[in-house]
TORKOL-4160 file (C-alpha; in steps of 0.2 Angstrom, whole numbers, padded with zeros to 4 digits, m for minus):
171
<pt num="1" X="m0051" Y="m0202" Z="0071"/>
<pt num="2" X="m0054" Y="m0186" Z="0076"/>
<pt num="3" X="m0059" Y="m0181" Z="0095"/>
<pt num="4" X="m0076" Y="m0173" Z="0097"/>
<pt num="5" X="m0071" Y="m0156" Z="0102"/>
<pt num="6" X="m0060" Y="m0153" Z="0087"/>
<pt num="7" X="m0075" Y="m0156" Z="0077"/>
<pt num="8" X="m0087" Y="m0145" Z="0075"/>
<pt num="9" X="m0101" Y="m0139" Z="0061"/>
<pt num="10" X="m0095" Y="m0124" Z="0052"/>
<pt num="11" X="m0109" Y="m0112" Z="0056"/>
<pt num="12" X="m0104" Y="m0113" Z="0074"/>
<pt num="13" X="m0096" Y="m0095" Z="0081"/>
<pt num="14" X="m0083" Y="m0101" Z="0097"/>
<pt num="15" X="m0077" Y="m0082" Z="0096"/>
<pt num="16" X="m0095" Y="m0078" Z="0103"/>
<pt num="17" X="m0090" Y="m0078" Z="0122"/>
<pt num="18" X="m0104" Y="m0077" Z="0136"/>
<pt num="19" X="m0110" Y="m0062" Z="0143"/>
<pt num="20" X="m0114" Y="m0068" Z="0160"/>
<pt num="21" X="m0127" Y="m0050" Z="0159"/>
<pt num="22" X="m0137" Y="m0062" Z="0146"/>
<pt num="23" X="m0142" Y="m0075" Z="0158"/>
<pt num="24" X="m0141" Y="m0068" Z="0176"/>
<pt num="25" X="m0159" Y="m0072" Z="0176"/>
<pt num="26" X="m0156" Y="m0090" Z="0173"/>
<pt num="27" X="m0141" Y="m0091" Z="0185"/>
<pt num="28" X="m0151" Y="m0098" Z="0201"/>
<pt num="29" X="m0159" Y="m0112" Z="0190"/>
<pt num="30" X="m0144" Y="m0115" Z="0180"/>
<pt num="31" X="m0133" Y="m0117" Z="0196"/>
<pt num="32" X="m0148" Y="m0131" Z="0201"/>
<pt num="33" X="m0148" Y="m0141" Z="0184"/>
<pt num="34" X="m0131" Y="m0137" Z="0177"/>
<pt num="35" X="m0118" Y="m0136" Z="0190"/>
<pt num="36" X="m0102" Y="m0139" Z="0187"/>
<pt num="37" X="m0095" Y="m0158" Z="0194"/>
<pt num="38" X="m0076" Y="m0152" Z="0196"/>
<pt num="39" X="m0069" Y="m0144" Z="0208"/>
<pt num="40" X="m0056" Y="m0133" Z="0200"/>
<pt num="41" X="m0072" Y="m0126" Z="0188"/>
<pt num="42" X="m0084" Y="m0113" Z="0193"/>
<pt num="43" X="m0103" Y="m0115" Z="0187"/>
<pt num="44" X="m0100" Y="m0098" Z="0174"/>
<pt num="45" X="m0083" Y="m0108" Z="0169"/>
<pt num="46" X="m0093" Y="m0122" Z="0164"/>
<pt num="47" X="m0108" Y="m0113" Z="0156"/>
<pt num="48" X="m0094" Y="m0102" Z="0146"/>
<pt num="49" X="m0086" Y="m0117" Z="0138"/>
<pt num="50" X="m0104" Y="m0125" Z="0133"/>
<pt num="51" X="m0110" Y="m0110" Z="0126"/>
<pt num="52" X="m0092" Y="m0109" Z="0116"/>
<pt num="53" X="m0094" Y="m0129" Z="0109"/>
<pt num="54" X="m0109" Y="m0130" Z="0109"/>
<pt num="55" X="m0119" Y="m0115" Z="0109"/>
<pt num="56" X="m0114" Y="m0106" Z="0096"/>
<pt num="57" X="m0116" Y="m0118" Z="0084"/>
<pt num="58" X="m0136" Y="m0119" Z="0088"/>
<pt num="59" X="m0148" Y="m0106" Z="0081"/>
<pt num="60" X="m0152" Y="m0098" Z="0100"/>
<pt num="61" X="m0145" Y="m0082" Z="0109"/>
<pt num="62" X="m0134" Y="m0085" Z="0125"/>
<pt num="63" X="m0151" Y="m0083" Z="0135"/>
<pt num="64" X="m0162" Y="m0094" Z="0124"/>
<pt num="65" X="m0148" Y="m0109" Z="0121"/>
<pt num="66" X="m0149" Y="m0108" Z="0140"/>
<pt num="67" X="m0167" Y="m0107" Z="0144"/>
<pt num="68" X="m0170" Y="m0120" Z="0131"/>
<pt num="69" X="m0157" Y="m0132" Z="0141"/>
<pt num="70" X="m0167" Y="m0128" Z="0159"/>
<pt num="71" X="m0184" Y="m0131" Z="0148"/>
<pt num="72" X="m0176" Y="m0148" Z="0141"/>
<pt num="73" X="m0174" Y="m0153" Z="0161"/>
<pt num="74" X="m0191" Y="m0151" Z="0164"/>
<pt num="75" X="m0195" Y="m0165" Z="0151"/>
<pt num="76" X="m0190" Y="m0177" Z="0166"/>
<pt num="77" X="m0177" Y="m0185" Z="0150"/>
<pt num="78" X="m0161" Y="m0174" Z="0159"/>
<pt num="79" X="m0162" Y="m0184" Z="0177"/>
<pt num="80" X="m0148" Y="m0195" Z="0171"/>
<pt num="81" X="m0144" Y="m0201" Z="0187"/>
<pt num="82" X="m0162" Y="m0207" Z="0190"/>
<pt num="83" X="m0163" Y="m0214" Z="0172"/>
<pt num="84" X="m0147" Y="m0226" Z="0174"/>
<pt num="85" X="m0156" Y="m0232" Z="0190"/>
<pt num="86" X="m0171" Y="m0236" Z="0184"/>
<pt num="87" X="m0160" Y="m0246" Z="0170"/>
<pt num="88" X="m0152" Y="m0255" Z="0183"/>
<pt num="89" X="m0136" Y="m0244" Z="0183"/>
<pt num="90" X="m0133" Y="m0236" Z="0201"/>
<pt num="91" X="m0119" Y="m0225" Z="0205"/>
<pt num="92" X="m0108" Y="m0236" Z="0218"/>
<pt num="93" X="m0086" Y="m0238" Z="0223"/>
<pt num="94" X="m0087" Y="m0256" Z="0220"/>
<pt num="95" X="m0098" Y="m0261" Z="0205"/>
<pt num="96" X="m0093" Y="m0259" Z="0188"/>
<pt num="97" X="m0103" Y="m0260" Z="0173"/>
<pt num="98" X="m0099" Y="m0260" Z="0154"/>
<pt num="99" X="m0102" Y="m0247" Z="0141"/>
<pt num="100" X="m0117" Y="m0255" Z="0133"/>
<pt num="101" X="m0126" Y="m0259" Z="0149"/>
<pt num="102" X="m0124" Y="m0239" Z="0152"/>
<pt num="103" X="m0128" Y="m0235" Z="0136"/>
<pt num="104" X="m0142" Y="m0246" Z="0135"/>
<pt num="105" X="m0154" Y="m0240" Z="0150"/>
<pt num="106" X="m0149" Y="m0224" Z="0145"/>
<pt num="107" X="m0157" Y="m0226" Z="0128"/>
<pt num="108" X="m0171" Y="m0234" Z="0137"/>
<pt num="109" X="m0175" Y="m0220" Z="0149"/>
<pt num="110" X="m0172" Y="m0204" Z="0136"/>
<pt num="111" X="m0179" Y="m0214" Z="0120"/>
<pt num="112" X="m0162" Y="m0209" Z="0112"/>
<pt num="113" X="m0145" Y="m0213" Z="0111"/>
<pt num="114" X="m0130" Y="m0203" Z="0120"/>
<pt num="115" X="m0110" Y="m0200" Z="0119"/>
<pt num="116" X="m0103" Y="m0205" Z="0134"/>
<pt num="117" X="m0085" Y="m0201" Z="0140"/>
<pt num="118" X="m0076" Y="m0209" Z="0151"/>
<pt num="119" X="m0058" Y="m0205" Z="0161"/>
<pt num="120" X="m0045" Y="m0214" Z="0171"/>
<pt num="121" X="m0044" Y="m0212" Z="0189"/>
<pt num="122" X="m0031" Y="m0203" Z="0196"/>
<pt num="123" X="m0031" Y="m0212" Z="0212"/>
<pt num="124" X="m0032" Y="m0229" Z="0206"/>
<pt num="125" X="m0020" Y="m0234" Z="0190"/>
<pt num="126" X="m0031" Y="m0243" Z="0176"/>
<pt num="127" X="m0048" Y="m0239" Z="0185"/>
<pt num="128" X="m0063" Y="m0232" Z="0171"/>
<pt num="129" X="m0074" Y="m0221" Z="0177"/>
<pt num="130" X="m0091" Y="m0213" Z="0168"/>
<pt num="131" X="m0084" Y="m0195" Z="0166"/>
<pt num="132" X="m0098" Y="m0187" Z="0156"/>
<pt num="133" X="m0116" Y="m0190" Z="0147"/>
<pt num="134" X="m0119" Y="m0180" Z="0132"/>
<pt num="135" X="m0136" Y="m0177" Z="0124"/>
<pt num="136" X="m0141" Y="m0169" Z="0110"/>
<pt num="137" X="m0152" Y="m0157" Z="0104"/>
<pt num="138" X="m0161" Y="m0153" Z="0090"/>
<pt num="139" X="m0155" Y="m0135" Z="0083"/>
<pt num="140" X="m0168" Y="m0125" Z="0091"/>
<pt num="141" X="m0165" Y="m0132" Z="0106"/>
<pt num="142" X="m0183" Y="m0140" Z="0110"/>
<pt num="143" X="m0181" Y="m0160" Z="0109"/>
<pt num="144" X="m0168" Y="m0173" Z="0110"/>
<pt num="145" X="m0162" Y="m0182" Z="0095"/>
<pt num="146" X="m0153" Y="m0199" Z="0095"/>
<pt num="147" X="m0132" Y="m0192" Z="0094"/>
<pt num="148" X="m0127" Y="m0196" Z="0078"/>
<pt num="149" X="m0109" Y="m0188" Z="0075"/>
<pt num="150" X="m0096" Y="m0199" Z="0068"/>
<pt num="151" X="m0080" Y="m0193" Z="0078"/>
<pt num="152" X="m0086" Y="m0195" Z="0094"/>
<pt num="153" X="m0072" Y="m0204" Z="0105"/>
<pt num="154" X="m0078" Y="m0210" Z="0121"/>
<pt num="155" X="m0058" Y="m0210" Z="0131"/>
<pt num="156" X="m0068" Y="m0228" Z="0140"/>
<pt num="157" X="m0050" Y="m0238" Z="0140"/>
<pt num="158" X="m0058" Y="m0253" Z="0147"/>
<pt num="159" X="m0077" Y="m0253" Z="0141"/>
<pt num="160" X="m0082" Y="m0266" Z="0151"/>
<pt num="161" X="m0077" Y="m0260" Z="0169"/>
<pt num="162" X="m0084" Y="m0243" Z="0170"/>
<pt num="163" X="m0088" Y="m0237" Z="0186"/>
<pt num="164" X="m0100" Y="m0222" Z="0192"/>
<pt num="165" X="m0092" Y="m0219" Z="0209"/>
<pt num="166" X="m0106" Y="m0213" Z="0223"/>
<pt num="167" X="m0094" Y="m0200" Z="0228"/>
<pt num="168" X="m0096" Y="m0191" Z="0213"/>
<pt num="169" X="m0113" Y="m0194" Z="0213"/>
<pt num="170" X="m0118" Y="m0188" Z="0228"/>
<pt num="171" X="m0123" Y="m0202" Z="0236"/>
């Protein structure tokens, strides 16, 4: 099976690179929403490889792509880390929790269904941790849709102990 980021529709245009200059208004919200979550990435790095996978292969300019995701944050359906709460899914060092009970209040709290990715903790040999939530989109950028692409690979070695560490979190 293939991994998710070497598939891609054919209409997408990764040689389209951001032009910082095309969303400089957007940069004080973005930074808010859409910050990046590791340290060795700057926000403009993260926003430059989103726009390159994910971007380019919508029908939106580098400004509207971004507008569209800070208007789809305003939905209240983006707050994921209030939406796993609400599902019973808090971020903590100790609890674990398995893929479908993350999954599942997700699904609950948005109305549709995620990718989630997971990684291995450096620190601690075989420990899981909840790495990243993607949604998607519909092409314009306006709604969410219920993910549906067959290649997705979640890197969740052990899907029943996931953990969401508070550290990470912020909390």
């Amino acid at each position: 099976m293939a991994e998710y980021e070497e598939w891609r529709p054919e209409y997408c245009n990764i040689s389209d690179r951001l032009d910082p200059g095309q969303i400089q208004d957007l940069v004080k919200p973005l930074n808010q929403s859409w910050p990046s979550l590791l340290r060795n990435e700057t926000n403009l790095e993260l926003w430059s490889h989103e726009w390159s996978k994910h971007g380019t292969c919508s029908n939106l300019s580098q400004h509207g792509y971004f507008a569209a995701a800070l208007a789809l944050d305003k939905l209240k359906l983006t707050n994921l880390t209030k939406i796993l709460a609400d599902g019973g899914v808090v971020p903590s060092d100790e609890k674990t929790y398995t893929l479908g009970e993350i999954s599942d209040a997700l699904a609950k709290g948005t109305g549709f269904s995620t990718y989630l990715r997971c990684s291995q903790n450096e620190l601690k040999y075989g420990e899981t941790l909840l790495y990243e939530v993607l949604q998607c989109v519909d092409r314009s950028g306006e709604k969410l849709v219920n993910c549906t692409t067959p290649y997705w690979v979640t890197r969740c070695l052990d899907p029943d102990k996931i953990k969401i560490p508070a550290w990470f979190y912020g909390q």
